[in-house]
C-alpha positions as CSV (number, residue, x, y, z in Angstrom):
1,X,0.0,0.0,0.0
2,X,1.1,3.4,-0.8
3,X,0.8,5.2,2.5
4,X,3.3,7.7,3.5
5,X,5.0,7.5,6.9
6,X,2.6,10.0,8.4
7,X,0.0,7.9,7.4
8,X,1.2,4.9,8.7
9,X,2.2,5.8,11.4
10,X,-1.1,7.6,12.2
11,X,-2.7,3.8,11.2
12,X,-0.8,2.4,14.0
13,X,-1.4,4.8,16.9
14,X,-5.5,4.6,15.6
15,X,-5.3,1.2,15.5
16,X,-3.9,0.9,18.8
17,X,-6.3,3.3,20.2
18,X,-9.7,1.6,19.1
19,X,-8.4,-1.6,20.1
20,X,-6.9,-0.7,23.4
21,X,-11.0,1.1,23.6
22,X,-12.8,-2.3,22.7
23,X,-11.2,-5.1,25.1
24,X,-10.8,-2.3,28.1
25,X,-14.5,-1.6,28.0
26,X,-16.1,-4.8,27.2
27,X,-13.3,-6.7,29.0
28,X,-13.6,-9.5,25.8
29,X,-12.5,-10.1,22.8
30,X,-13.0,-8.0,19.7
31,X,-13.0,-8.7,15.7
32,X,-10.3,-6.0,13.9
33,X,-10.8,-6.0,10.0
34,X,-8.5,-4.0,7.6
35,X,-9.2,-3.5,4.2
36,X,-7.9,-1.4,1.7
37,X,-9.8,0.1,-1.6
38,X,-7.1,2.0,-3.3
39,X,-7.2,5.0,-2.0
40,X,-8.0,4.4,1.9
41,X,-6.9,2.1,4.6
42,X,-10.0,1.5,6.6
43,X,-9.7,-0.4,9.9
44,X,-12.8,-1.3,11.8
45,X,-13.1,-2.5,15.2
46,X,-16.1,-4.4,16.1
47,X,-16.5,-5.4,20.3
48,X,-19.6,-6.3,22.4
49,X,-20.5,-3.2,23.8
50,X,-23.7,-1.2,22.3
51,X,-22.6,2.2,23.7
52,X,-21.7,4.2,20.9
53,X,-18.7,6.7,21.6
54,X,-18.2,10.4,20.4
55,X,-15.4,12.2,20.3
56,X,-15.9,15.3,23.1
57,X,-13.8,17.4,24.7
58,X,-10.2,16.9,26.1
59,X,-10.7,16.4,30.2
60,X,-7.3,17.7,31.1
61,X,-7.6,15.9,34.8
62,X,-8.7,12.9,33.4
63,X,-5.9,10.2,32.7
64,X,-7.5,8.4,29.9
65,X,-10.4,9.4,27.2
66,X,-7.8,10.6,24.4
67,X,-8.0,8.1,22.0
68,X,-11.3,8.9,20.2
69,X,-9.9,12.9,19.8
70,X,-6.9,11.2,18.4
71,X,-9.0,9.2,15.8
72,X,-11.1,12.2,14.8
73,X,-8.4,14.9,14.5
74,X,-5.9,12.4,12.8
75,X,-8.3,9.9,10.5
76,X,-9.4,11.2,7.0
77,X,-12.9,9.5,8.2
78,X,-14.1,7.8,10.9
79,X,-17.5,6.6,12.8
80,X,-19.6,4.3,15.0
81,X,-22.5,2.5,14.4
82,X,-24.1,-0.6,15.5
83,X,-23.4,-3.8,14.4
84,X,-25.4,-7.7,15.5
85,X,-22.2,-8.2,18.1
86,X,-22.3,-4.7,19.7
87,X,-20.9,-1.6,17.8
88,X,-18.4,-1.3,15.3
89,X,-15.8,1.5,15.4
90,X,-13.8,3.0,11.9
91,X,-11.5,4.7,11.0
92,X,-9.6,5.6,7.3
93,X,-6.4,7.0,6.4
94,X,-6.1,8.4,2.9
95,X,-2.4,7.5,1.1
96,X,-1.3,11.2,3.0
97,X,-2.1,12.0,6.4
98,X,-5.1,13.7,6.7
99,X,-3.2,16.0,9.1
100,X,0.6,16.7,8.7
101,X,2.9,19.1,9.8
102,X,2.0,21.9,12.6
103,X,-1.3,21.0,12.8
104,X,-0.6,17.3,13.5
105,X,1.5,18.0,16.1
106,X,-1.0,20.1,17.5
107,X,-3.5,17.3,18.1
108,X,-0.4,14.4,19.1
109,X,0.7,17.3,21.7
110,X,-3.5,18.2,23.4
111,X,-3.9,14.8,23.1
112,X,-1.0,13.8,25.5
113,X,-1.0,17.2,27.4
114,X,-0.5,16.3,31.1
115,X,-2.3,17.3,34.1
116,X,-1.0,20.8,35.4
117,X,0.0,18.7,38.7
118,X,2.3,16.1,36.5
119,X,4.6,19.3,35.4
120,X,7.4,19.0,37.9
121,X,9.3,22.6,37.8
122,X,12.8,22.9,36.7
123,X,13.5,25.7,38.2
124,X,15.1,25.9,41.8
């Protein structure tokens, strides 16, 4: 597949993300299936929970609930919807990242902005 690094790399943390989401939550198993039409890499992530997510705000206290503003800031597409075993999750990644340069680092750095009690102060 043609993707660039960007966009492969973006595949992997996604990936990670939605899969690391569907056996936390449900606490079983979960069906991943990739598939590629040319163009887009689409990876969908079907578990047993019927809950379907959205992407909200950033909770800056909170130590998880980054992954899903990771998928939608990062993914050329994505969405939930409900499927016979739960819900199914997607995401797809055009041949470039959807998001490159400035503005990519932008959403990797909110995404994994700590709490303002994890900064530990340099200075004496």
């Amino acid at each position: 597949m043609p993707l660039a690094e960007d966009a492969l790399r973006d595949v992997e943390l996604l990936a990670n993300e939605l899969i690391t989401n569907a056996v936390s939550h449900t606490d079983a198993p979960c069906v991943v299936c990739v598939s590629w039409d040319g163009e887009r890499l689409r990876v969908e992530v079907t578990d047993a929970g019927h809950e379907l997510p959205t992407a909200g705000g950033i909770d800056l206290d909170a130590t998880d609930g980054r992954g899903l503003f990771l998928v939608a800031a990062l993914a050329t597409n994505w969405g939930a919807e409900p499927d016979p075993a739960g819900k199914r999750i997607w995401f797809e990644v055009g041949t470039n990242a959807a998001v490159s340069g400035d503005e990519r680092l932008t959403a990797l750095v909110r995404a994994a902005a700590p709490k303002a009690g994890d900064v530990v102060s340099t200075s004496a």
